[in-house]
C-alpha beads as a LAMMPS data file, in Angstrom:
LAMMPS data file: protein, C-alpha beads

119 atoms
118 bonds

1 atom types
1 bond types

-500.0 500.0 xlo xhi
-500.0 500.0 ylo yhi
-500.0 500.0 zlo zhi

Masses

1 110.0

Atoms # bond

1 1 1 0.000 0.000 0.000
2 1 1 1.289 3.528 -0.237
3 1 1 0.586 6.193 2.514
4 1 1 -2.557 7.639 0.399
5 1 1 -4.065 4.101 1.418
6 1 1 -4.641 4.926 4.634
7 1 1 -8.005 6.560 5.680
8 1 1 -9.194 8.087 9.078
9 1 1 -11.969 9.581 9.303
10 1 1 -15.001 10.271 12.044
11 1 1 -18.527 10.238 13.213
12 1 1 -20.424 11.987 15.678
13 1 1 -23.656 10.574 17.084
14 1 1 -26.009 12.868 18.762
15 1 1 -25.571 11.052 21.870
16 1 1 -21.692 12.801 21.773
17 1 1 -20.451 9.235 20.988
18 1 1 -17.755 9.606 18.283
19 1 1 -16.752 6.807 16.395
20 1 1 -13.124 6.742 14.454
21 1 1 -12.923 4.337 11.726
22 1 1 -9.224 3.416 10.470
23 1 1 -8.550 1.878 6.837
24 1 1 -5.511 0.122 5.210
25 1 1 -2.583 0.282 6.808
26 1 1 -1.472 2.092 10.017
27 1 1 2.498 2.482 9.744
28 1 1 4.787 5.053 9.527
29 1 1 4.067 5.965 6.131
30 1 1 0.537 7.099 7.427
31 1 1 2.660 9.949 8.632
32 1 1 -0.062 10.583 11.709
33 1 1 -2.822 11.129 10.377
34 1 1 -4.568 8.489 12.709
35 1 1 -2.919 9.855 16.091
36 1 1 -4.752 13.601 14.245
37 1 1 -7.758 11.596 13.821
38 1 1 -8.159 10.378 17.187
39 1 1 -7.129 13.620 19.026
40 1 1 -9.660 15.704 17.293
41 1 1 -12.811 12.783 18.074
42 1 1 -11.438 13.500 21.656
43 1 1 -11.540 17.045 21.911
44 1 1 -14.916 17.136 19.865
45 1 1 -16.051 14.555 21.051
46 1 1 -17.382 14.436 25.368
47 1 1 -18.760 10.987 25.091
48 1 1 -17.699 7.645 24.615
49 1 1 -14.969 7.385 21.338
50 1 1 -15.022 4.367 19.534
51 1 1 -12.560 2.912 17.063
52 1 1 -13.478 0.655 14.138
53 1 1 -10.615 -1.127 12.634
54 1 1 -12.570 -3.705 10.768
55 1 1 -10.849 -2.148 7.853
56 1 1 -6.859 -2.101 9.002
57 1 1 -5.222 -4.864 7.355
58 1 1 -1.498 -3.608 9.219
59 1 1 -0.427 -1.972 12.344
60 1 1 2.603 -1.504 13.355
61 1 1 4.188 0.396 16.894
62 1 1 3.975 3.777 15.150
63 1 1 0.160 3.282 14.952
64 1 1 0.264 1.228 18.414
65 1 1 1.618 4.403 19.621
66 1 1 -1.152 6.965 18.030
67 1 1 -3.736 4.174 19.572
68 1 1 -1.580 4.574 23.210
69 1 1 -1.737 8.289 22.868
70 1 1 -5.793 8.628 21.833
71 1 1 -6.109 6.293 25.299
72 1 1 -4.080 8.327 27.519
73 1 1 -5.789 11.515 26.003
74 1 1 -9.049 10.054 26.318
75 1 1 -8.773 8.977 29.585
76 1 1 -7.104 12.332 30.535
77 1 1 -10.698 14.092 29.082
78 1 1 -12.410 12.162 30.810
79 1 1 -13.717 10.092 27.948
80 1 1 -14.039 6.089 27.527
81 1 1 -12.055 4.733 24.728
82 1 1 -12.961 1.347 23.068
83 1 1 -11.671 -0.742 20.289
84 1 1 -13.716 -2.573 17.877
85 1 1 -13.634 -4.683 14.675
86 1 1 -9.900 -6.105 14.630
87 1 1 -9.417 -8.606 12.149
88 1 1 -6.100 -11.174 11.379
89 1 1 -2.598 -9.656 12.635
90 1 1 -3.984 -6.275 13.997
91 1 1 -6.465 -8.587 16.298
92 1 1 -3.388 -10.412 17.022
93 1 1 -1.527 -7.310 17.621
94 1 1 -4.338 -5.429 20.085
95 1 1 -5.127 -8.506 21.561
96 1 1 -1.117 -8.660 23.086
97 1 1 -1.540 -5.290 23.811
98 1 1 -4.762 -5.433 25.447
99 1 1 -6.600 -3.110 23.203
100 1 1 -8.964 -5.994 22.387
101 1 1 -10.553 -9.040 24.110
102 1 1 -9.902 -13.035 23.198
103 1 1 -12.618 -12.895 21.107
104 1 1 -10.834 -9.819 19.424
105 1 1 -14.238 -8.387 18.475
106 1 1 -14.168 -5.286 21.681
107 1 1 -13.006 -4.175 24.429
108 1 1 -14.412 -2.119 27.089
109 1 1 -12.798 1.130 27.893
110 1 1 -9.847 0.141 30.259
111 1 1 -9.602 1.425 33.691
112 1 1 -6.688 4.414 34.153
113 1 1 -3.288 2.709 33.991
114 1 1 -1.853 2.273 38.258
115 1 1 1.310 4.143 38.395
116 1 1 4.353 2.732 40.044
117 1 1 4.316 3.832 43.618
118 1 1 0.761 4.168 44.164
119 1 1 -1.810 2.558 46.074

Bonds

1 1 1 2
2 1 2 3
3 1 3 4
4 1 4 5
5 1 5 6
6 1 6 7
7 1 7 8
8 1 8 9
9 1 9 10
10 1 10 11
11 1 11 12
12 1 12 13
13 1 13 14
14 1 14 15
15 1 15 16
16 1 16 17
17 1 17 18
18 1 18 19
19 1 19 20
20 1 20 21
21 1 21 22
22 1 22 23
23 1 23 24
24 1 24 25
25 1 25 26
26 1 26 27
27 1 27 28
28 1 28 29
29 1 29 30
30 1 30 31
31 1 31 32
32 1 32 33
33 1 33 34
34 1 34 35
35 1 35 36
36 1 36 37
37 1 37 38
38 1 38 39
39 1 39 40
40 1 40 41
41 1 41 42
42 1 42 43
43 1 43 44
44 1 44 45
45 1 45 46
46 1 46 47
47 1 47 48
48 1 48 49
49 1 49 50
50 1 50 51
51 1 51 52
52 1 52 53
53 1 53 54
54 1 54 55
55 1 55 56
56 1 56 57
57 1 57 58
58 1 58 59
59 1 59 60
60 1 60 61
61 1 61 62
62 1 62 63
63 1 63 64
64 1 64 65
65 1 65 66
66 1 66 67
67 1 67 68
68 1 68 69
69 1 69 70
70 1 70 71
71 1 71 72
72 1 72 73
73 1 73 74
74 1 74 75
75 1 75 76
76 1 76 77
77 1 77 78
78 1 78 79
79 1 79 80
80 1 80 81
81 1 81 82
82 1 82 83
83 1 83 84
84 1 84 85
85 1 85 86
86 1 86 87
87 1 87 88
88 1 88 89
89 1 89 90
90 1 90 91
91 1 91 92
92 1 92 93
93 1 93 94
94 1 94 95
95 1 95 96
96 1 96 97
97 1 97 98
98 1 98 99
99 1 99 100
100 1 100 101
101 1 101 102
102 1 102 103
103 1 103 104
104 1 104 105
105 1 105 106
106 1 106 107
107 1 107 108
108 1 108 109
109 1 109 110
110 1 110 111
111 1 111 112
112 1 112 113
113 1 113 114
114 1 114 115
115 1 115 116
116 1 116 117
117 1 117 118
118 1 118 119
């Protein structure tokens, strides 16, 4: 694929959900666009933010990381993050990371990460 094969783009319900879906392939060449994506369903968003990557055939730690950021900035705003749809070696990929559950199909926003030191 070549970077103009990725596609992010987003949905607002009138319930202040927002829903990000991702297409193709989410590597370096997709030069952030999906970490832009993400960032701006969060800050125009105020609901829940959902992520459809039923369409991602690739992701690789440059688009693990824009995923990791939209969490931590979502979480930050107050806002639960979920991922849906993965599919093949990105449901292999979130599912390691935790982004999805065994089944692969979901996964409910996660609870803020515990920091070292705390209790």
């Amino acid at each position: 694929m070549t970077p103009s094969d990725f596609e992010a783009w987003s949905v607002a319900g009138s319930d202040g959900e927002v829903t990000v879906f991702l297409k193709g392939e989410l590597d370096l060449s997709a030069g952030g666009r999906a970490r832009k994506a993400l960032l701006g369903a969060i800050t125009r968003g105020g609901g829940h933010l959902t992520v459809d990557v039923s369409d991602l055939a690739f992701i690789d730690a440059t688009g693990v990381r824009d995923l990791m950021t939209a969490q931590l900035a979502a979480e930050a705003a107050g806002q639960p993050m979920r991922v849906i749809g993965a599919q093949g070696i990105v449901a292999t990929v979130l599912r390691l990371l935790q982004f999805v559950d065994a089944d692969a199909s979901s996964v409910p926003p996660q609870p803020p990460a515990r920091r070292r030191g705390s209790s």
